[in-house]
C-alpha positions in Angstrom: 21.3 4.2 -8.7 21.4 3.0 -5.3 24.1 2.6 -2.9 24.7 -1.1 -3.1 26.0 -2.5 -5.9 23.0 -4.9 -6.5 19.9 -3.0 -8.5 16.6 -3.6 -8.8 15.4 -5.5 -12.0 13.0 -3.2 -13.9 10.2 -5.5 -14.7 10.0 -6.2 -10.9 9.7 -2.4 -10.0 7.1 -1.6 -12.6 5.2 -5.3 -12.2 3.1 -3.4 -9.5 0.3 -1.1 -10.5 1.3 1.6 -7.9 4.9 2.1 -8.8 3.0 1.9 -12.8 1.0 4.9 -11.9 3.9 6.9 -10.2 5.7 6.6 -13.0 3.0 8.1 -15.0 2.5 10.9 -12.4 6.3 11.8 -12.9 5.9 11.3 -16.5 4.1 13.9 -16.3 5.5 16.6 -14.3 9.2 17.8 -13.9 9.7 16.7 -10.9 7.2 16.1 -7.7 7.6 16.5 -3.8 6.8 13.3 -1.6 3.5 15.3 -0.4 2.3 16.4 -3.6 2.7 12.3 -4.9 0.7 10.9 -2.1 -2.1 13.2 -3.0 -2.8 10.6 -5.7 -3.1 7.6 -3.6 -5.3 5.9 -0.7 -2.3 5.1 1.3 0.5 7.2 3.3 3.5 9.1 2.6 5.3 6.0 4.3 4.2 3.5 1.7 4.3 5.8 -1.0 8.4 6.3 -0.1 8.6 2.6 -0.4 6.8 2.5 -3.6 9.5 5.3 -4.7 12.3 3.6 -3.2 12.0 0.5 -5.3 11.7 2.4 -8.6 15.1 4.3 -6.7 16.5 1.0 -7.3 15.8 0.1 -10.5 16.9 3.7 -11.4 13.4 4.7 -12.8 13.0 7.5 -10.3 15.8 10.2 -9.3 15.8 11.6 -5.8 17.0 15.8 -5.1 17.4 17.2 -1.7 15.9 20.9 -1.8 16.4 22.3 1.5 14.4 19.3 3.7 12.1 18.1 1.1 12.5 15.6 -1.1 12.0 16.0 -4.8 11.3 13.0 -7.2 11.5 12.8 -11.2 11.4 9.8 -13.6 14.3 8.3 -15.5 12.3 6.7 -18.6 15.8 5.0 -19.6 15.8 1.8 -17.8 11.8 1.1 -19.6 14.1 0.8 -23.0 14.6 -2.5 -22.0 11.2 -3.3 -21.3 9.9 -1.4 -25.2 12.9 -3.8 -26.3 11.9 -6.6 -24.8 8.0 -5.9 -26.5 9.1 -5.2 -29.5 10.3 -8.3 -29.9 7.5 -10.4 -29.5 5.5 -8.1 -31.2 7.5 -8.8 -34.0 7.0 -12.6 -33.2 3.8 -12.4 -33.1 2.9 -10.9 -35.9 5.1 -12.8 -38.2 3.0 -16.4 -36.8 -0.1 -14.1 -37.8 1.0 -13.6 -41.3 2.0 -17.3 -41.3 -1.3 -18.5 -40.2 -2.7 -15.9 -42.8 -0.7 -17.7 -45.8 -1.8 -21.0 -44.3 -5.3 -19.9 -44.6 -5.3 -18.8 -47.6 -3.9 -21.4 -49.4 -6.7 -24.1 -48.0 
């Protein structure tokens, strides 16, 4: 979590499609160096921090000091609330699908 007490809302960190794809790099690996993550992009280590330090607030990524590198790794809790937040309208949807279905049948 970060040091202040306000945190990042999850859908806000993962709304863009870089932070999406770190997240699935880190999914994917233990845990990853900043040099080793930048290897994946077209941009710099400096915006790739900032990428990381907005999934640092939503608490999505975990930072470790080893020695004077910095080591990254995903925390998939916080995207609960997202698969929550799915599931539900899933649900909704599908139940107005099986309405329509009945509705359609009947005529």
């Amino acid at each position: 979590m970060n040091d202040n007490s306000q945190v990042r809302d999850v859908y806000d960190a993962v709304a863009d499609p870089t932070r999406r794809k770190l997240l699935q790099i880190l999914a994917d690996v233990d845990e990853l160096p900043l040099y080793e993550i930048t290897v994946h992009f077209e941009m710099g280590r400096t915006a790739v921090s900032k990428h990381l330090s907005i999934l640092k607030d939503a608490d999505l990524v975990v930072a470790r000091k080893v020695g004077r590198e910095t080591r990254y790794r995903l925390n998939a809790n916080p995207l609960k609330e997202i698969r929550d937040w799915v599931s539900f309208y899933e649900g909704f949807w599908k139940e107005r699908i099986d309405k329509l279905k009945l509705l359609l049948e009947e005529e």
